[in-house]
ZATI-44799 format. One record per residue: x, y, z of N, C-alpha, C, O in turn; residue number from 1. Coordinates in steps of 0.1 Angstrom, whole numbers, plus 5000, padded with zeros to 4 digits. Example, Ala and Ser with C-alpha at 12.3 -4.5 7.8 and 13.67 -1.06 7.14 Angstrom:
residues 2
> n_xx/n_yy/n_zz/ca_xx/ca_yy/ca_zz/c_xx/c_yy/c_zz/o_xx/o_yy/o_zz/nr
> 5132/4943/5078/5123/4955/5078/5132/4967/5078/5142/4967/5085/1
> 5128/4978/5071/5137/4989/5071/5129/5000/5079/5134/5011/5080/2
***
This chain:
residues 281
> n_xx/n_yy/n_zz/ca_xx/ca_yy/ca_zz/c_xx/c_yy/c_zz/o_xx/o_yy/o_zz/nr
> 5009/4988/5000/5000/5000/5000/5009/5012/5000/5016/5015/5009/1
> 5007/5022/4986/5014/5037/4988/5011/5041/5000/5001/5037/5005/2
> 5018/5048/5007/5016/5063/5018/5009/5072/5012/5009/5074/4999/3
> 5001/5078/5021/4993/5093/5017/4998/5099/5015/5007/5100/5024/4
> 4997/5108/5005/5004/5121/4998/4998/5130/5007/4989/5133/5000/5
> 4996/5138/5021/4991/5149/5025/4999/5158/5023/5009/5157/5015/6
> 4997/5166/5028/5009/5180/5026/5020/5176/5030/5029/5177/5022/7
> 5024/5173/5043/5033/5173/5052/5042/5158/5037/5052/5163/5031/8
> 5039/5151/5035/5047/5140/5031/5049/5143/5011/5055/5137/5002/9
> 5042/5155/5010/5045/5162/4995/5055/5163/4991/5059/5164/4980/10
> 5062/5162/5002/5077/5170/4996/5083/5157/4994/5094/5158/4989/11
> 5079/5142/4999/5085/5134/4993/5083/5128/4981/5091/5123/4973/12
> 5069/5130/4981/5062/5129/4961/5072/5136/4956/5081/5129/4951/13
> 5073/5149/4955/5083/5157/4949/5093/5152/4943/5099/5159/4935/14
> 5097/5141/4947/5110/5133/4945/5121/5136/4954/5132/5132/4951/15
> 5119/5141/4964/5129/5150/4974/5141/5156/4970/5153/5154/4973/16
> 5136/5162/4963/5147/5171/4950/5152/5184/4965/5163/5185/4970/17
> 5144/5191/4968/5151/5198/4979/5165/5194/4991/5174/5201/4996/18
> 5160/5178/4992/5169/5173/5000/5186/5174/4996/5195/5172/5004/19
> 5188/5178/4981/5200/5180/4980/5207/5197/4988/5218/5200/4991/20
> 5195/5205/4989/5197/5218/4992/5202/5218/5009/5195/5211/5017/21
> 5213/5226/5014/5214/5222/5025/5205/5231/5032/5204/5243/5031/22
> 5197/5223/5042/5183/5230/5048/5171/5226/5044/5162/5222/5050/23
> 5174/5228/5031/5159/5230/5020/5148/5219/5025/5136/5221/5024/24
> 5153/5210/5029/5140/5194/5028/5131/5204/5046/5119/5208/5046/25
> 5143/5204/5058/5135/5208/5067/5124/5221/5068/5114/5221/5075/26
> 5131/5234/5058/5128/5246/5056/5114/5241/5048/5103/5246/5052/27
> 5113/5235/5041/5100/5236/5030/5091/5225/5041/5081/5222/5036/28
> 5093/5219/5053/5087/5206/5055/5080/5219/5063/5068/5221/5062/29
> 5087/5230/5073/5081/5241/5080/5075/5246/5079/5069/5252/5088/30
> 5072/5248/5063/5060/5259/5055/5047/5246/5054/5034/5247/5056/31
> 5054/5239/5052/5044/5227/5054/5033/5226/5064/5021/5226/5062/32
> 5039/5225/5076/5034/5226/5089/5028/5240/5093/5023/5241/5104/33
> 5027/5251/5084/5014/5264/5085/4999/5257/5093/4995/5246/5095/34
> 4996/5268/5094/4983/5268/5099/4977/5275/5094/4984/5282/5087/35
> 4956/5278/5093/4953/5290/5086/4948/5296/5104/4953/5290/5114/36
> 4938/5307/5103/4935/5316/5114/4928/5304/5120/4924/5294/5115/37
> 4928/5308/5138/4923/5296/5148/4908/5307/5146/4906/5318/5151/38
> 4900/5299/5138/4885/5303/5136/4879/5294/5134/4881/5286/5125/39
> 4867/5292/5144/4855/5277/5142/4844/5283/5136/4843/5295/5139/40
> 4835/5278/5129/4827/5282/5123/4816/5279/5132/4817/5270/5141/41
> 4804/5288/5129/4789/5280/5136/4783/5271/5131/4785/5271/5118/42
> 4774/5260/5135/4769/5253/5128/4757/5261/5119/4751/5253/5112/43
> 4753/5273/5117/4745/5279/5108/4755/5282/5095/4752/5284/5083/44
> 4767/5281/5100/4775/5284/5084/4770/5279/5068/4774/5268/5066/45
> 4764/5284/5059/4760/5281/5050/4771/5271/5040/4781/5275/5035/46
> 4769/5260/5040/4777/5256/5030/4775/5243/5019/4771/5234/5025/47
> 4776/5240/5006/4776/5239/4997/4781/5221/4996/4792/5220/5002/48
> 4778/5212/4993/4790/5198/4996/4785/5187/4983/4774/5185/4978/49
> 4797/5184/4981/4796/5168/4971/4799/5163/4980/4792/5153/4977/50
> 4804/5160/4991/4814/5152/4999/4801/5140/5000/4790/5143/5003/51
> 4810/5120/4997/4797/5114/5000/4792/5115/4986/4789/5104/4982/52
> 4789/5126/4977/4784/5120/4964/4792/5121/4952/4789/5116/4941/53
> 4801/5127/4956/4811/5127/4944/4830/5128/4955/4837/5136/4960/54
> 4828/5111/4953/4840/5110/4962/4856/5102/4952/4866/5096/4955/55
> 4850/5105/4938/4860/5106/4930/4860/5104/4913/4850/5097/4908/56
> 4868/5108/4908/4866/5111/4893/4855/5102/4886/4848/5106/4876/57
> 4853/5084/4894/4848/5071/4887/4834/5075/4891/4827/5066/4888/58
> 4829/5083/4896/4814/5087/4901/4807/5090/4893/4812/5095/4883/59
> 4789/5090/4891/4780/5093/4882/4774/5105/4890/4768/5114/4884/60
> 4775/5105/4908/4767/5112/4906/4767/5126/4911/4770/5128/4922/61
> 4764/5134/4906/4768/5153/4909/4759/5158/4916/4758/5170/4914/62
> 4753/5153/4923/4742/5165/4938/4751/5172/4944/4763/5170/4944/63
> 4744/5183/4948/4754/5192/4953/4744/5197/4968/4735/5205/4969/64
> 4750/5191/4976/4738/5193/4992/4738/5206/4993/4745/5213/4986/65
> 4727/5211/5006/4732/5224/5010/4734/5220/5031/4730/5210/5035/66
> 4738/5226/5035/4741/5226/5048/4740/5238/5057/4740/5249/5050/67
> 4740/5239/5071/4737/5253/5075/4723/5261/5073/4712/5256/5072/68
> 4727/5277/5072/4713/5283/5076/4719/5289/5062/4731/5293/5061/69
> 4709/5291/5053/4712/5295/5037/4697/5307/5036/4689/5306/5027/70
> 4696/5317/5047/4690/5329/5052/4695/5342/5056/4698/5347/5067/71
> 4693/5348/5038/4705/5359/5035/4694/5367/5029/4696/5371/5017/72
> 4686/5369/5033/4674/5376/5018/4675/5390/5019/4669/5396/5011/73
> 4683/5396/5028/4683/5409/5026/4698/5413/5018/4700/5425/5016/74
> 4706/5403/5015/4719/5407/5014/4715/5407/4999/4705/5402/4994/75
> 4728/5415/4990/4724/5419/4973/4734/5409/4968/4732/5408/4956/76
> 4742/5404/4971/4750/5392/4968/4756/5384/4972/4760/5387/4983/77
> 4763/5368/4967/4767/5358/4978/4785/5361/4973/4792/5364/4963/78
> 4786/5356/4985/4807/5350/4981/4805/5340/4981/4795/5337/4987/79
> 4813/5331/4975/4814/5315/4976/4826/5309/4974/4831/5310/4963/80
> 4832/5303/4983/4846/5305/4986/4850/5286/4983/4843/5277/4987/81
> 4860/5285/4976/4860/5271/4972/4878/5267/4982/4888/5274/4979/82
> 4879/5256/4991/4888/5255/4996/4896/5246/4991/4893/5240/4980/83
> 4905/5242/4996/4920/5236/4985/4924/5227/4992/4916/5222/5000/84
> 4935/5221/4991/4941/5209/4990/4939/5198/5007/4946/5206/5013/85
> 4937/5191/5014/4935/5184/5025/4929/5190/5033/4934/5194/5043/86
> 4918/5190/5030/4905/5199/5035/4892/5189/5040/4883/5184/5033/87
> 4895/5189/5055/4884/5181/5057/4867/5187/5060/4865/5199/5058/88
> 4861/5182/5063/4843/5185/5062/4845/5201/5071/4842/5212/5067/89
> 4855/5195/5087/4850/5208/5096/4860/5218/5089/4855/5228/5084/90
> 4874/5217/5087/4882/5230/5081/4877/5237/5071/4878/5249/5069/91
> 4869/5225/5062/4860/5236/5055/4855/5246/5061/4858/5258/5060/92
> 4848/5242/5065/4832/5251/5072/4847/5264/5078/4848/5276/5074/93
> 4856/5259/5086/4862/5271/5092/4867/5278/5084/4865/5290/5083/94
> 4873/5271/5077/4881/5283/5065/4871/5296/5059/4871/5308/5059/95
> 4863/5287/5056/4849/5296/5047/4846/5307/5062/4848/5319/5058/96
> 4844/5307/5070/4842/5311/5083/4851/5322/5087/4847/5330/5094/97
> 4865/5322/5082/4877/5327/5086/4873/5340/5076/4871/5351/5080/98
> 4873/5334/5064/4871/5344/5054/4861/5355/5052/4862/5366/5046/99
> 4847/5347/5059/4838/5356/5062/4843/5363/5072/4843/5375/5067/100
> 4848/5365/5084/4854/5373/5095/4864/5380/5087/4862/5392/5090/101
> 4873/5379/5080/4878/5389/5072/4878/5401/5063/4884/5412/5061/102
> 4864/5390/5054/4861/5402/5046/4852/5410/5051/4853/5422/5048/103
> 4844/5407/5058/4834/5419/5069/4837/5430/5071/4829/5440/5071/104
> 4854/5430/5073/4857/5443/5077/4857/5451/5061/4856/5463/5064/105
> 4857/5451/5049/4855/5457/5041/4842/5458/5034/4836/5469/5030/106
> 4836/5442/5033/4819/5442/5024/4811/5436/5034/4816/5431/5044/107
> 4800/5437/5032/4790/5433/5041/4782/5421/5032/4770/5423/5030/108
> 4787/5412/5028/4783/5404/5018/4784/5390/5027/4794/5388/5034/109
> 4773/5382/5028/4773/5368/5031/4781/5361/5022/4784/5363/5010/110
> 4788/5348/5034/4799/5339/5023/4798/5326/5029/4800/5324/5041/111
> 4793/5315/5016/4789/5305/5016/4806/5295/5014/4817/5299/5009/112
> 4803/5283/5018/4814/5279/5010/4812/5263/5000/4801/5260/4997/113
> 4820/5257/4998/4820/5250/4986/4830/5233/4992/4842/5230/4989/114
> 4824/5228/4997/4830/5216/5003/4833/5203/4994/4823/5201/4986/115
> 4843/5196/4993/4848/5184/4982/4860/5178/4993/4868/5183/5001/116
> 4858/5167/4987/4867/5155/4990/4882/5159/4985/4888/5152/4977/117
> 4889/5170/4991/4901/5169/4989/4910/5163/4998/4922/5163/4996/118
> 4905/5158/5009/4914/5155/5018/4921/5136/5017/4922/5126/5025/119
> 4925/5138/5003/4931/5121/5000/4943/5123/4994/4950/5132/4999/120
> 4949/5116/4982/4962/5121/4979/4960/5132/4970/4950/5137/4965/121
> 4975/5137/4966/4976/5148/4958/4969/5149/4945/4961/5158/4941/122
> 4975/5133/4937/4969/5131/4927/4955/5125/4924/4950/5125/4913/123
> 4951/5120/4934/4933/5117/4934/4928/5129/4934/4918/5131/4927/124
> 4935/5144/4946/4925/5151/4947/4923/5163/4940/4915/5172/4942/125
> 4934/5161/4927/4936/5168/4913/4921/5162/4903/4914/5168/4895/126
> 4921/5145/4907/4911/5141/4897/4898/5148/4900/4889/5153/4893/127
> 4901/5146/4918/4881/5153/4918/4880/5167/4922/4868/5172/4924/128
> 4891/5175/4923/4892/5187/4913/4880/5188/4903/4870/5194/4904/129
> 4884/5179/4893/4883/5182/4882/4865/5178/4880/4855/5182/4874/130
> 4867/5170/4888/4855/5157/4889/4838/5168/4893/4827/5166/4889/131
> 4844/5178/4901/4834/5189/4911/4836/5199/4898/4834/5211/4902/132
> 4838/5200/4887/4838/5214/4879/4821/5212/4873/4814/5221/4870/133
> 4818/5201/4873/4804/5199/4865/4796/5202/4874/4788/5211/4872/134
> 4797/5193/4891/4782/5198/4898/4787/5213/4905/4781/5216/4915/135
> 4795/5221/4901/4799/5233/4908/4785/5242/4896/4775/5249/4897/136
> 4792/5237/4884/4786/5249/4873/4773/5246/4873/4767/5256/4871/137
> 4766/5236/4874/4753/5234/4874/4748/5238/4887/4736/5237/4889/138
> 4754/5241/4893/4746/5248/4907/4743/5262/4906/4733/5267/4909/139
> 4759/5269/4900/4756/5283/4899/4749/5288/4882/4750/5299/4878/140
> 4744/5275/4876/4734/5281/4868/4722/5275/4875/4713/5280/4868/141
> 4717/5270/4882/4707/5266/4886/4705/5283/4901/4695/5290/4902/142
> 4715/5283/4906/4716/5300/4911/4713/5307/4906/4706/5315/4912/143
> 4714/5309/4894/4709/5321/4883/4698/5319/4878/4692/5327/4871/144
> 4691/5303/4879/4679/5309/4876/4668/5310/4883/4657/5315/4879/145
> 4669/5302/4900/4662/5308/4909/4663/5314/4917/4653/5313/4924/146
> 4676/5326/4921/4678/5332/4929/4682/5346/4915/4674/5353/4909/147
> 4692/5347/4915/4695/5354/4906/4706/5364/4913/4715/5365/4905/148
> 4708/5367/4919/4718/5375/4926/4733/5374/4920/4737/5363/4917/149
> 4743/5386/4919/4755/5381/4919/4763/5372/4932/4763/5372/4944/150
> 4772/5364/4922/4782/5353/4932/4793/5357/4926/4796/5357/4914/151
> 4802/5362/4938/4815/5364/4940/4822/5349/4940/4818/5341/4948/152
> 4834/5346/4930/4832/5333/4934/4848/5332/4940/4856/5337/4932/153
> 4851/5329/4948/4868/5323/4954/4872/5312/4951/4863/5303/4952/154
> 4883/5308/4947/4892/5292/4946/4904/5297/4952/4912/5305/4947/155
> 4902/5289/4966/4920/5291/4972/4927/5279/4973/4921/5268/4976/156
> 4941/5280/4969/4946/5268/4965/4942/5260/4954/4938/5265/4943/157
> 4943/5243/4958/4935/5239/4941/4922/5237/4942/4917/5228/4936/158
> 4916/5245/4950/4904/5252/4952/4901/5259/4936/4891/5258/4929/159
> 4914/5268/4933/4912/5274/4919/4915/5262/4909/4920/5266/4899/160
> 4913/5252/4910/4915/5240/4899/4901/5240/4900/4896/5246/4890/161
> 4890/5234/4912/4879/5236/4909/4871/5242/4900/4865/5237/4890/162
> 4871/5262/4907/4867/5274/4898/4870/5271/4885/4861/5267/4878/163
> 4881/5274/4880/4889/5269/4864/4878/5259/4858/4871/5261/4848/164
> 4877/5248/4865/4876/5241/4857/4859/5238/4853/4852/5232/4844/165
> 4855/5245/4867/4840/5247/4864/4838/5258/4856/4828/5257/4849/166
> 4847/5271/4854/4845/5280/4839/4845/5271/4826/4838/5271/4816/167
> 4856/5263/4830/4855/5254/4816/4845/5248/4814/4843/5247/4802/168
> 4835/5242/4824/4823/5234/4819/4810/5243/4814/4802/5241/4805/169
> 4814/5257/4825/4805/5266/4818/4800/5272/4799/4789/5273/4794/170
> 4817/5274/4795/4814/5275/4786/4814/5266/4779/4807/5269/4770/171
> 4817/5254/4778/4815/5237/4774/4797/5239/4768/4790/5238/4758/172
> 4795/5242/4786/4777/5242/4786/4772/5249/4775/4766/5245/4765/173
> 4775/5260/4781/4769/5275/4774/4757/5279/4785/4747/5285/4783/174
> 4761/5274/4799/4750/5278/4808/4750/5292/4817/4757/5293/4827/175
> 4744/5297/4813/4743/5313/4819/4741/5311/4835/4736/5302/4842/176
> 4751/5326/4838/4752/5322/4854/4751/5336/4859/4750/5345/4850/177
> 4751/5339/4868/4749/5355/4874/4761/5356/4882/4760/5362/4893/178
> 4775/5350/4878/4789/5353/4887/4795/5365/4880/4799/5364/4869/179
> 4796/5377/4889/4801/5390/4891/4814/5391/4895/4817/5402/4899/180
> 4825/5381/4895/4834/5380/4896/4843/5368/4898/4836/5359/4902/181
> 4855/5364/4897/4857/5352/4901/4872/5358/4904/4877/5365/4895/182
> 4881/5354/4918/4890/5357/4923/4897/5345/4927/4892/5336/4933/183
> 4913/5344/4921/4921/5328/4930/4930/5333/4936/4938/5342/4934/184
> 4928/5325/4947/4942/5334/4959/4952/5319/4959/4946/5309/4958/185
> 4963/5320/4961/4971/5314/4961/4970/5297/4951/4970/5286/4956/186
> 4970/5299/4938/4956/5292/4929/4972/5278/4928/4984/5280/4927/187
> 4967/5267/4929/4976/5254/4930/4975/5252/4914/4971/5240/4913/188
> 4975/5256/4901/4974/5256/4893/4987/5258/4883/4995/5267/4886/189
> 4989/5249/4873/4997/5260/4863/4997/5276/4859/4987/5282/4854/190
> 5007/5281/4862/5011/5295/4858/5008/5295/4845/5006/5307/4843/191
> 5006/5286/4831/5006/5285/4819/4992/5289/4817/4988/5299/4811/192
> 4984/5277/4822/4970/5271/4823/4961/5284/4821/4949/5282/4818/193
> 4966/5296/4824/4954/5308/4826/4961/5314/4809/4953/5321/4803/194
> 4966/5313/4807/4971/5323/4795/4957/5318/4781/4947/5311/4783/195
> 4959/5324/4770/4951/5326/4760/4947/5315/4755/4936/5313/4752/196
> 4960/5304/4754/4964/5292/4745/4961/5279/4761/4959/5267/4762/197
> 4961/5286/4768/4963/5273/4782/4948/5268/4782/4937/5271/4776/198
> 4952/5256/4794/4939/5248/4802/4926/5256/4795/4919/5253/4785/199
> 4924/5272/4811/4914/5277/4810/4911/5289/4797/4900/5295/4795/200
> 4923/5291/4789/4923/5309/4787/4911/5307/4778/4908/5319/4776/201
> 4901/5297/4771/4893/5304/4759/4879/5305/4770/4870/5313/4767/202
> 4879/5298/4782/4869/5299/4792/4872/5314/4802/4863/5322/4804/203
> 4882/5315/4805/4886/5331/4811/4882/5343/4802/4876/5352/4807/204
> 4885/5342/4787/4882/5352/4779/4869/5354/4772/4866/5364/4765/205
> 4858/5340/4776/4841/5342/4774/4836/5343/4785/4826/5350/4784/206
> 4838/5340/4795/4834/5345/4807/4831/5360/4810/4840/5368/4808/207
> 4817/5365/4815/4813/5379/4819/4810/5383/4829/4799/5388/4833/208
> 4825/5381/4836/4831/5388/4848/4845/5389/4849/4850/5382/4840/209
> 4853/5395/4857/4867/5397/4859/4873/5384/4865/4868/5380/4876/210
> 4884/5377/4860/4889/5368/4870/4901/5372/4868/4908/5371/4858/211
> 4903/5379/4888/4919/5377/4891/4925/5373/4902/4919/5372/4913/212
> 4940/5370/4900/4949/5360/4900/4958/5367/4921/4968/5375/4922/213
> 4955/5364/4926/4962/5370/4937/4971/5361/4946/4967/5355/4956/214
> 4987/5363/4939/4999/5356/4940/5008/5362/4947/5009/5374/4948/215
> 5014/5353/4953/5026/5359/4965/5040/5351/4961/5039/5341/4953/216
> 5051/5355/4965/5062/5349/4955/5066/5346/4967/5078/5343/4968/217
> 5058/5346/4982/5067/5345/4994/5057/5329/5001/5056/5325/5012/218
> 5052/5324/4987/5042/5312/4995/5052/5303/4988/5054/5303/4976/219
> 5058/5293/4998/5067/5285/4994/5064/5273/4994/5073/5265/4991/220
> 5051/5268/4998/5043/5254/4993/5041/5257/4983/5043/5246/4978/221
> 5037/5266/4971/5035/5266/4959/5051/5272/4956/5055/5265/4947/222
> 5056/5278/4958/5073/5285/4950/5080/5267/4953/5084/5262/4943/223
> 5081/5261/4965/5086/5250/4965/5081/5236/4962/5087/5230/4953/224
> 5073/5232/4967/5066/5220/4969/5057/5214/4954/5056/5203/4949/225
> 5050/5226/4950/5039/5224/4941/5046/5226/4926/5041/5221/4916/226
> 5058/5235/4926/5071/5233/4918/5079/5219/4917/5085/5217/4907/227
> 5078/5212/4925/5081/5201/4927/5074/5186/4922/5075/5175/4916/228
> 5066/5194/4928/5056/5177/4931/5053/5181/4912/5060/5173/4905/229
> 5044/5193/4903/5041/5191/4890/5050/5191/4884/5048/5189/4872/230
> 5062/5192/4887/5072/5199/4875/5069/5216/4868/5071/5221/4857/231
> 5063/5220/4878/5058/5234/4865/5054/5247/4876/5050/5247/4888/232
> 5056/5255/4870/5053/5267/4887/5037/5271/4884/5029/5269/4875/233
> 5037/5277/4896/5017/5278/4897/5017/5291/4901/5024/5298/4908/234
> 4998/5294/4891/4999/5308/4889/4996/5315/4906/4995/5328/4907/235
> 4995/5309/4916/4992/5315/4929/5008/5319/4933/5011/5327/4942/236
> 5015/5315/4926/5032/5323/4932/5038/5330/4923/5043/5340/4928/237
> 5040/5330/4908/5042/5338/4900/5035/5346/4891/5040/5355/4884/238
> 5021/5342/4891/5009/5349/4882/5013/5343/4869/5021/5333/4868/239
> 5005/5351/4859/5003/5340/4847/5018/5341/4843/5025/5351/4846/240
> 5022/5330/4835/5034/5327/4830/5039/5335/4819/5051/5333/4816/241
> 5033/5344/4812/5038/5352/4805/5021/5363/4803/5010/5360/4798/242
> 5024/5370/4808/5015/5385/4805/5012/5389/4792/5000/5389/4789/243
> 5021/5392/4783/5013/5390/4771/5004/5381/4765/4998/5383/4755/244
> 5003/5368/4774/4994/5362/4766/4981/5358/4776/4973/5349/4776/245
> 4981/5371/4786/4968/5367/4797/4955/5370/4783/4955/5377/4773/246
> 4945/5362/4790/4933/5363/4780/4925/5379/4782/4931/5389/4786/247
> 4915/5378/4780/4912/5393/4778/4899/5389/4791/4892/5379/4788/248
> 4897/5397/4804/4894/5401/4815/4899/5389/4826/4891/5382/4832/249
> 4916/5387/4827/4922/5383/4834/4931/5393/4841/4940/5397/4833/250
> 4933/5396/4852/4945/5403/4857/4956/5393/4872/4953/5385/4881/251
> 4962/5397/4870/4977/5395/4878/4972/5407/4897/4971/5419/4895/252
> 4971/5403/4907/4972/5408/4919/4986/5408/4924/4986/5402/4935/253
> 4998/5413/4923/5011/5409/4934/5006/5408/4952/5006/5419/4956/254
> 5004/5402/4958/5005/5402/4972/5010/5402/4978/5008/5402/4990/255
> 5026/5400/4969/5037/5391/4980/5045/5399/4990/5054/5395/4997/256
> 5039/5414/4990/5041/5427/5001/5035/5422/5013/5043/5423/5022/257
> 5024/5417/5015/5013/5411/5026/5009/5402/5027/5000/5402/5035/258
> 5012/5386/5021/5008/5374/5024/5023/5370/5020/5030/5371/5010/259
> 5023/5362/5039/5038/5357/5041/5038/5345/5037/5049/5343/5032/260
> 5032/5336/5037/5026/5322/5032/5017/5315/5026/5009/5323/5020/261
> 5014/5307/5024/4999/5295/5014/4994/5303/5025/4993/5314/5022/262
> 4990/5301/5039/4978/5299/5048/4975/5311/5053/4969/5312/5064/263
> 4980/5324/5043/4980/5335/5047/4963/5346/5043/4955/5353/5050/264
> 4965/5341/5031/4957/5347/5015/4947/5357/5024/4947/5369/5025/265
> 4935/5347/5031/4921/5349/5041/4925/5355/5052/4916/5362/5057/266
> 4933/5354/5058/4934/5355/5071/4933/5368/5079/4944/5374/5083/267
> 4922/5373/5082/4914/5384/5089/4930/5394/5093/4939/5391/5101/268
> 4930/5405/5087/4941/5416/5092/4954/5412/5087/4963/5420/5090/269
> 4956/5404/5081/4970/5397/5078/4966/5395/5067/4974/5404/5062/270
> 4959/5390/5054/4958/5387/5042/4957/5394/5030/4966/5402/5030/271
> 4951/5395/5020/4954/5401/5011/4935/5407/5010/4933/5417/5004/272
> 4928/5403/5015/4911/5405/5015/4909/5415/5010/4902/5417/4999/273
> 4915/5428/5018/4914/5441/5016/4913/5442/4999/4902/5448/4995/274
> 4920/5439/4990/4929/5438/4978/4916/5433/4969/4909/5438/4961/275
> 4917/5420/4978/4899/5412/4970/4892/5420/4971/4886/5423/4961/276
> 4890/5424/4981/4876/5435/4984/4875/5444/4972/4869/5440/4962/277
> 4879/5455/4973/4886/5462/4964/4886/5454/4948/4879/5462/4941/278
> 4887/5448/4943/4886/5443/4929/4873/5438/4926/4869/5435/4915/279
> 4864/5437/4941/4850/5433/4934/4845/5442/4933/4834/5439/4927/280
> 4846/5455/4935/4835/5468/4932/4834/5470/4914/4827/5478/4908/281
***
């Protein structure tokens, strides 16, 4: 039986290519060992789940539950925050929770979040990544046609593999949605993948909302580890891989003045929020 790829043991997937660096193996195992903000959520936290019905790529079936207290009728729009790599049921709920206590201090916007089975190996939880891009997009056109409101949408970490790859199903679809924006903070993705010719760029440049890119060159699970483990750098540490060829309503965020780490991005007075805030008006 393989070992679990979680974070902490990534850097041996990696091929332990750092271990030649002197330091390097213990220094990157330390970024490893981050935390995000000590924030518990309430059990009213609104949130969103495949977990249980789509528990990997071989699955048929895409329900998308709801959980929490989803009683917001006075608010003019939702956030919906998609979380990233070894992410269990409750960190979910907190993370999404962290972020609502963050952004507060700038919008007064309710924020739901978006729960999936990442918490298995690296490369399973790339597949159902991918696996959640269909019942994500059919939810937020099923959003748009009984609710209607704008959704701010978040992908942190390969959280933004999700987002991505549910733009991609969107325009696949052709299913109209009411998202007013879509933001990736520290996005576990190829740096390539966003450009004109990449993964997402012909889904970034039909899409009718802004999606941008909010990268820190000082998050060293992605400058190290995720450089490692794909062979390829990711757009959450260097932004897109070449600027001339970002698609047309994509932009580049630098953050790396104010987010010291991966587990920084959300984190109430310390993150980059303010920045997000600010790009959804």
């Amino acid at each position: 039986m393989r070992p679990r790829l979680t974070k902490r043991n990534l850097l041996l997937g990696a091929g332990g290519a750092v271990a030649v660096l002197a330091g390097g193996a213990a220094y990157v195992l330390s970024e490893l060992d981050g935390e995000h903000a000590d924030y518990t959520a309430p059990e009213s936290q609104p949130m969103l789940t495949t977990r249980g019905r789509l528990s990997d790529a071989e699955s048929d079936t895409q329900t998308v539950a709801t959980e929490g207290e989803w009683s917001f009728a006075d608010a003019d729009e939702l956030v919906l925050f998609v979380h990233g790599f070894d992410t269990g049921p409750q960190a979910a709920r907190d993370q999404t929770y962290t972020l609502d206590v963050g952004l507060a201090e700038y919008r007064s916007s309710p924020v739901a979040g978006y729960s999936w089975e990442s918490d298995g190996e690296w490369a399973d939880a790339k597949d159902v990544a991918d696996a959640n891009a269909e019942p994500l997009a059919d939810w937020l056109g099923q959003w748009a046609t009984d609710d209607g409101r704008p959704v701010h949408l978040i992908g942190y970490s390969l959280g933004a593999r999700v987002v991505c790859a549910a733009i991609d199903e969107l325009q696949a679809s052709g299913t109209a949605t009411s998202l007013a924006s879509v933001s990736l903070l520290g996005g576990a993705i190829p740096s390539d993948s966003v450009e004109r010719d990449g993964t997402y760029g012909d889904a970034i440049a039909a899409l009718d909302a802004p999606v941008t890119n909010f990268y820190s060159g000082r998050d060293r699970v992605l400058g190290w580890v995720y450089r490692l483990s794909d062979r390829t750098t990711a757009v959450g540490s260097v932004g897109v891989d070449d600027p001339a060829a970002a698609p047309d309503g994509y932009a580049d965020v630098d953050v790396t003045d104010i987010v010291a780490d991966h587990y920084s991005y959300f984190e109430p007075e310390e993150g980059c929020l303010s920045r997000v805030a600010d790009s959804l008006d």
